[in-house]
C-alpha positions as CSV (number, residue, x, y, z in Angstrom):
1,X,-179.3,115.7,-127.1
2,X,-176.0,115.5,-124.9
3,X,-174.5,118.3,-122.8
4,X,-171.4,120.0,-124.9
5,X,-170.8,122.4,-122.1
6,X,-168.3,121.5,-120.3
7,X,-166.7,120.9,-123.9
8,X,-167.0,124.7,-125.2
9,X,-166.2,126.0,-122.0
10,X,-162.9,124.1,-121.9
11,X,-162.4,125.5,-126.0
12,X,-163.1,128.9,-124.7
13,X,-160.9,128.6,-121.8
14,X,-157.6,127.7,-124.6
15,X,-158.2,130.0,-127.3
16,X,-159.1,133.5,-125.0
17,X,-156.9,135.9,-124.8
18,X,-157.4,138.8,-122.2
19,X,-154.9,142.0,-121.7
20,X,-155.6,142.0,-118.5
21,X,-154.5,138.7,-117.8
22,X,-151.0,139.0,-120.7
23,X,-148.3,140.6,-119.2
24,X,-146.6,140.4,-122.4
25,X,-149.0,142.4,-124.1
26,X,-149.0,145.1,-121.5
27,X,-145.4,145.2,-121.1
28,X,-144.8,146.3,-125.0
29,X,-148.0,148.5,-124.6
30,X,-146.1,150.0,-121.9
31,X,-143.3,150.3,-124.4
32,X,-144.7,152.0,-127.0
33,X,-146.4,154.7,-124.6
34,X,-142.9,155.1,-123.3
35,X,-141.6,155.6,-126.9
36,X,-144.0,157.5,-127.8
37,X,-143.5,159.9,-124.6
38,X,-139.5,160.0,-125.3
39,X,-139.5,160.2,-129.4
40,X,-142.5,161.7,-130.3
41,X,-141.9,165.1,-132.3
42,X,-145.1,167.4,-131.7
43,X,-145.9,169.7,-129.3
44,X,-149.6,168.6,-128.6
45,X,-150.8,166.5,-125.5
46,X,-151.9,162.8,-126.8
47,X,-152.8,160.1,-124.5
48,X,-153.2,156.5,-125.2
49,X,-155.7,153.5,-125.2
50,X,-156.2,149.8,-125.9
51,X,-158.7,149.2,-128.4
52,X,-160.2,146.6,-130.6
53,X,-160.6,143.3,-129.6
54,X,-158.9,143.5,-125.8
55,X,-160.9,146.7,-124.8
56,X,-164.2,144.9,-125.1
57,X,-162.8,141.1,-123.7
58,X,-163.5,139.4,-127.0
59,X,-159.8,138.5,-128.2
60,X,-158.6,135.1,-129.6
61,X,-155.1,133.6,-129.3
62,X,-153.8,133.8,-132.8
63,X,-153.5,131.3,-135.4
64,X,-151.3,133.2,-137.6
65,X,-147.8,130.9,-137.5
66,X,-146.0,134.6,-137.9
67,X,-148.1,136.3,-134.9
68,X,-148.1,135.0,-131.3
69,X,-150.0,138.3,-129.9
70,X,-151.1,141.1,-131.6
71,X,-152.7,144.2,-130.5
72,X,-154.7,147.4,-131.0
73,X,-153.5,151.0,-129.5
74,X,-155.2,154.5,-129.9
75,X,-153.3,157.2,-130.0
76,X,-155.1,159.9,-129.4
77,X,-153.5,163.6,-129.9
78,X,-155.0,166.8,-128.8
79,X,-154.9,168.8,-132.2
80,X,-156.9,169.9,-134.9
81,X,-157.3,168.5,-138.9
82,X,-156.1,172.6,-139.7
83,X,-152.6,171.7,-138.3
84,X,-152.2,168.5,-139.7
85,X,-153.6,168.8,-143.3
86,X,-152.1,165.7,-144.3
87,X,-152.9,163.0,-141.7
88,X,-150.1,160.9,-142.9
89,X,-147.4,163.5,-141.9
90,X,-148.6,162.4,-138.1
91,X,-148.4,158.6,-138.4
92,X,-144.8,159.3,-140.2
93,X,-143.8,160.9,-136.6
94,X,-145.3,158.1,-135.0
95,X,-143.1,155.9,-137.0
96,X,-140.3,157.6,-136.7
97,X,-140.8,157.3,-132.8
98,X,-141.2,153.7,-133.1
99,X,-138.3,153.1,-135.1
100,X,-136.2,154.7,-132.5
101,X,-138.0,152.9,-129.7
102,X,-137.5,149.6,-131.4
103,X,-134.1,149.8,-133.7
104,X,-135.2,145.5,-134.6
105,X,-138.7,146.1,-135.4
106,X,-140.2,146.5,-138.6
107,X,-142.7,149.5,-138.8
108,X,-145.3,150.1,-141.4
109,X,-147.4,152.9,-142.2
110,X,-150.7,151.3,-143.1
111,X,-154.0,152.8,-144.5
112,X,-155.2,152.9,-141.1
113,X,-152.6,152.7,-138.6
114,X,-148.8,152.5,-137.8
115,X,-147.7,148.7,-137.3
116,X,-145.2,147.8,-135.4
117,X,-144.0,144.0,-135.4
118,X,-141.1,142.8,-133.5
119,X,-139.9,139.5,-131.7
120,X,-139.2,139.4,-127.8
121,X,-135.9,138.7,-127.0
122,X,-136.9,136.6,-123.8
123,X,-139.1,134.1,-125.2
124,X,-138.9,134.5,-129.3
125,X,-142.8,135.0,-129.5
126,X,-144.0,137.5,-132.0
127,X,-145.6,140.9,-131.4
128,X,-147.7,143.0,-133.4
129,X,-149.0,146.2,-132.2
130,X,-151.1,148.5,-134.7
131,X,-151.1,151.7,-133.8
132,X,-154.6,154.2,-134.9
133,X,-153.6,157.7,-134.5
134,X,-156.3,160.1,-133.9
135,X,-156.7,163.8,-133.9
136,X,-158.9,164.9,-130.7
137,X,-160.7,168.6,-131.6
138,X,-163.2,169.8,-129.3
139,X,-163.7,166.4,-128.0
140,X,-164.4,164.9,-131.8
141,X,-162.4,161.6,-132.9
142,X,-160.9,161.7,-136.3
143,X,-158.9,159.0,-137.7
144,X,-155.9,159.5,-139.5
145,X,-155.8,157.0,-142.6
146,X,-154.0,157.0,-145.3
147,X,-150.2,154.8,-146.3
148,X,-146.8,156.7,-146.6
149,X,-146.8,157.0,-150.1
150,X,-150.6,158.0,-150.9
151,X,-151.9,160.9,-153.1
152,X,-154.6,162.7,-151.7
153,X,-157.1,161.8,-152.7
154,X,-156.6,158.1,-150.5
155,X,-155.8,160.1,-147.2
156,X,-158.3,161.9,-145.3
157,X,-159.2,162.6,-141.4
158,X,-162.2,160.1,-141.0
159,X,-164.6,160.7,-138.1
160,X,-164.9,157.9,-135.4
161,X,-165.9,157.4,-132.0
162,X,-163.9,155.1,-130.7
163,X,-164.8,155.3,-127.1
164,X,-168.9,155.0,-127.6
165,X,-168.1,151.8,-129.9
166,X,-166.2,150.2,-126.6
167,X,-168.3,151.0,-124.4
168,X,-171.4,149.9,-126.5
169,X,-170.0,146.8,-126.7
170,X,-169.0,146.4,-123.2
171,X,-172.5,147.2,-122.4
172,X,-174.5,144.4,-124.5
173,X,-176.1,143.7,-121.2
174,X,-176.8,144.6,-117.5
175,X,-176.5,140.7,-117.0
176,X,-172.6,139.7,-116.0
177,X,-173.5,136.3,-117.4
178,X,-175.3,137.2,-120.4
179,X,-172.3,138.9,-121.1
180,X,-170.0,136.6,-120.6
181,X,-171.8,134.4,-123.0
182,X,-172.0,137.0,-125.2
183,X,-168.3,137.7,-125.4
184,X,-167.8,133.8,-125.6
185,X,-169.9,133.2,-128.6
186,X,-167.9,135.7,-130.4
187,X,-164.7,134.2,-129.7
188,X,-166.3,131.1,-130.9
189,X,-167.3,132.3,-134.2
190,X,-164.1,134.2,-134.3
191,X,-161.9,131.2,-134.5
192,X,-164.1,129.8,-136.6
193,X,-163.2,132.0,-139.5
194,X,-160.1,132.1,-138.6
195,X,-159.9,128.5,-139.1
196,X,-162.2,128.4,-142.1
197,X,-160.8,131.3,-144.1
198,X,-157.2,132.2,-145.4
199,X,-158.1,134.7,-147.6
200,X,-157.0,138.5,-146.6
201,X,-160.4,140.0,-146.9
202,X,-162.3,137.5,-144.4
203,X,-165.1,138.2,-142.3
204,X,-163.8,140.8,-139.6
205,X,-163.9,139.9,-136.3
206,X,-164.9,143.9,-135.5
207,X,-167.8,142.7,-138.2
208,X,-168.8,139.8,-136.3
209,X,-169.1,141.9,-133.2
210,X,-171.1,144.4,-134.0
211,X,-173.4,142.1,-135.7
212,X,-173.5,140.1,-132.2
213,X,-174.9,143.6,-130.4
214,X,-177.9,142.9,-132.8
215,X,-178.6,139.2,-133.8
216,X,-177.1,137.4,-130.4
217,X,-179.7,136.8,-127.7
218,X,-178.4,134.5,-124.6
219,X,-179.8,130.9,-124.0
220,X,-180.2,130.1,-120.5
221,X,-181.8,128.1,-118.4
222,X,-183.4,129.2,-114.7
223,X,-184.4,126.9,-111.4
224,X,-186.4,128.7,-109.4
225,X,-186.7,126.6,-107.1
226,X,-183.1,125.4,-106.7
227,X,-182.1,129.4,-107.7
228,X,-179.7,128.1,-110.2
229,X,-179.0,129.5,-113.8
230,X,-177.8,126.8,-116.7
231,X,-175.6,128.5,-119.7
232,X,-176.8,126.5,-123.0
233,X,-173.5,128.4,-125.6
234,X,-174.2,125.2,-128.1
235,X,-177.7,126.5,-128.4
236,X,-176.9,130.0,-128.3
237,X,-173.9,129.6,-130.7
238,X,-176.4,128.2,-133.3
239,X,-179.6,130.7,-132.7
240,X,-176.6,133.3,-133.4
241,X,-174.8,131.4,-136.7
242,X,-178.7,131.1,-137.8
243,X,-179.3,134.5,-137.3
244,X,-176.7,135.5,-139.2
245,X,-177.4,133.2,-142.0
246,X,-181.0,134.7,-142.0
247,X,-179.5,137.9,-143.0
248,X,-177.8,138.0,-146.1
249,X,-180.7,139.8,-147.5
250,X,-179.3,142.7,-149.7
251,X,-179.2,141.1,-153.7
252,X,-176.3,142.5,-155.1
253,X,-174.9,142.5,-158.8
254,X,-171.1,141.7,-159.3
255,X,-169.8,142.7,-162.3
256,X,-166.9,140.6,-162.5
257,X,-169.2,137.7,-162.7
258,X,-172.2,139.2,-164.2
259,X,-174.7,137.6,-161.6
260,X,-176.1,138.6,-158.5
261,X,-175.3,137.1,-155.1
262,X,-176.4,138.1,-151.1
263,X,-174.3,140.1,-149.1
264,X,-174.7,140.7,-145.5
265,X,-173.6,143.9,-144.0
266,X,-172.2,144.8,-140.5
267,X,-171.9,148.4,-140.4
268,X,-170.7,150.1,-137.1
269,X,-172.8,151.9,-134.7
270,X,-170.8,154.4,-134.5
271,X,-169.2,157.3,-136.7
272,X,-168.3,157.0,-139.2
273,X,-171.5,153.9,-139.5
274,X,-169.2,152.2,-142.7
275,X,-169.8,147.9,-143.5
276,X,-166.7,146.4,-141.7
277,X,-167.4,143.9,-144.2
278,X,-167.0,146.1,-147.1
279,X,-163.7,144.9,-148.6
280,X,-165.2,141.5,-148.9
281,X,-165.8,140.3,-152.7
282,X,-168.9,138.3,-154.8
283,X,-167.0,135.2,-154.0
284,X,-165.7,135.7,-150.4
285,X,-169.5,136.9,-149.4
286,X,-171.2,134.0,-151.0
287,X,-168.4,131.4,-149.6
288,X,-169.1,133.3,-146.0
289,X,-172.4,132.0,-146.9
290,X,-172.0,128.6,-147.7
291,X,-169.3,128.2,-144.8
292,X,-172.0,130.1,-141.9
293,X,-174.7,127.1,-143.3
294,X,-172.7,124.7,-143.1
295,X,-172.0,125.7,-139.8
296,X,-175.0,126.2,-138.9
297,X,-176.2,122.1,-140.0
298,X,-173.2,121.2,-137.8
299,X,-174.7,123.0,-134.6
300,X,-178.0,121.5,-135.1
301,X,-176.7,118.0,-135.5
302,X,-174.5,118.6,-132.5
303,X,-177.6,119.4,-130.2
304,X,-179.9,116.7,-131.5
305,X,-177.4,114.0,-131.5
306,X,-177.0,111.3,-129.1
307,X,-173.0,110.7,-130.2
308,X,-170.8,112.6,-128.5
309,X,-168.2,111.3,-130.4
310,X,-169.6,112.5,-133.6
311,X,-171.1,115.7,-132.4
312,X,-167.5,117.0,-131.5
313,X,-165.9,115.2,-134.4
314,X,-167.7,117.5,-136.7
315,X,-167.3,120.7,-134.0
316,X,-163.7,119.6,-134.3
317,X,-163.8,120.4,-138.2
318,X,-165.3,123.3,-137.3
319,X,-163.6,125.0,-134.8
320,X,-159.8,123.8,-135.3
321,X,-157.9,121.2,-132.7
322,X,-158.6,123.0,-129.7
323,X,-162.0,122.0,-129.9
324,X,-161.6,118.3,-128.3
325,X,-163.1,115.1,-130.1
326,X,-164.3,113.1,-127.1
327,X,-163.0,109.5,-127.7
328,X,-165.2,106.9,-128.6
329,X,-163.6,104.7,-125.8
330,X,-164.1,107.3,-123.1
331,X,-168.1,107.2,-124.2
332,X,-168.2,103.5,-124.1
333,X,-166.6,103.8,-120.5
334,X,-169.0,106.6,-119.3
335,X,-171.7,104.4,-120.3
336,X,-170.3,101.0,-118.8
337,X,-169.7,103.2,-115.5
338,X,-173.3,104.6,-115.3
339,X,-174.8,100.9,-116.2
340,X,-173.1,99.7,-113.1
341,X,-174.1,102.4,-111.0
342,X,-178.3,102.0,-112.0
343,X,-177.6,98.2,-111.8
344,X,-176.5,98.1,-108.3
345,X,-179.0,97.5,-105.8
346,X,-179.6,100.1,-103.0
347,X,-179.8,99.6,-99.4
């Protein structure tokens, strides 16, 4: 078996993105609060949050040639469902207050948020900020979804809890190290679909998550006697990829093609507890599938290989080009160097 460490540490390390460390992406959050604060037309307080993928340190540089960043923001007012009968009257205020924050952007009202894509001027690289509007009553989150032009029967207020879903995520373990491992095998497998998959309805990466509070368990190794701790994400990557593929257990019956197929289901945690993989079809559920085992035979090959070489050429395939295929040459080195070293006779 060789070590791959080092070599999924240093993919990690080139396709995370934190807020924290972006100034970019604070900056235009900073923007739209500021917006928001000088062009929103309502009397109630609101107050804002980042969301999704940044809020619980599990984001992924993009892949998207279009999108350089993208980002989620709650917007959170004070009001009640009463007042606003028709959430989509609210998100058309926030538009309208994004429009006049950012006369170049283009702002769309989608089903459930307000997105707002523009290009900075300084460096050319595209933003993407999607806004989720919420109504706060009584200390209840409701979601406002619907688009501009929907009847009414495709807009409602739907409950959420926003804030318990963050902060179970954020507290998968008691262990800062678990954790971290955690939140790297997610970016991992996040990637990965993002690199397997170009359909719109993919796996979600919210999906992926929430099914990593259940079926991801760390892989570690502890000295005791040296007091050292050794981080295996290789074998943890593929106890979670098997895990997954273990569970497409509900037999469902498409229509369309008049058979039945397995589906696996990631429901949230939280309100309003719906499948973030709902909007997936027969075929991209049963390619999921497919692509998660295939996957899954090219974890197991890589930790029970001896080839380096081969065992990131096929992580390579998986994972995209930031996942580095160490060169046969370089192995062939290594091994010349260590051979000289044993060879040489000690003192």
């Amino acid at each position: 078996m060789v070590d791959l460490q080092k070599n999924f540490i240093s993919f990690h390390d080139k396709i995370k993105l934190n807020y924290d460390e972006n100034s970019l992406l604070r900056t235009y959050r900073d923007q739209v609060l500021n917006g928001l604060n000088g062009f929103l037309n309502i009397d109630q307080q609101f107050k804002d949050f980042v969301q999704g993928s940044y809020s619980v340190y599990t984001g992924i540089k993009s892949t998207d040639a279009n999108i350089d960043f993208d980002i989620d923001v709650a917007l959170v007012i004070y009001t009640s469902r009463e007042e606003y009968t028709n959430p989509v009257l609210l998100k058309k205020l926030v538009r309208d207050a994004m429009v006049s924050t950012f006369s170049e952007a283009q702002v769309t009202i989608k089903n459930p948020c307000v997105t707002v894509t523009f290009t900075d001027e300084d460096n050319g690289e595209n933003v993407h900020v999607d806004i989720a509007v919420y109504a706060n009553e009584d200390g209840n989150y409701f979601l406002a979804r619907g688009k501009e032009f929907s009847n009414s029967e495709n807009r409602c207020w739907e409950e959420a809890d926003p804030i318990v879903l963050k902060n179970k995520i954020n507290d998968f373990s008691t262990n800062t190290d678990d954790r971290k491992q955690f939140r790297r095998c997610i970016r991992y497998l996040k990637r990965w679909k993002d690199n397997k998959f170009n359909q719109e309805n993919r796996p979600t990466g919210i999906g992926i998550t929430v099914l990593a509070l259940e079926k991801f368990r760390p892989n570690k190794t502890n000295d005791y006697f040296a007091g050292t701790t050794t981080y295996n994400d290789l074998r943890a990557l593929k106890e979670f990829v098997t895990n997954l593929s273990n569970s497409f257990t509900n037999l469902t019956y498409d229509e369309v093609n008049q058979t039945f197929y397995h589906r696996i289901e990631a429901p949230l945690p939280v309100k309003p507890r719906s499948d973030t993989f709902c909007k997936m079809t027969a075929n991209q559920m049963t390619s999921f599938k497919e692509k998660l085992e295939l996957l899954r035979e090219d974890l197991e090959y890589a930790l029970q290989t001896l080839d380096e070489h081969e065992a990131t050429k096929k992580l390579n395939k998986q994972f995209g080009d930031d996942f580095e295929v160490i060169a046969e040459e370089a192995i062939v080195e290594a091994s010349s160097r260590n051979a000289f070293v044993s060879d040489y006779p000690s003192a």
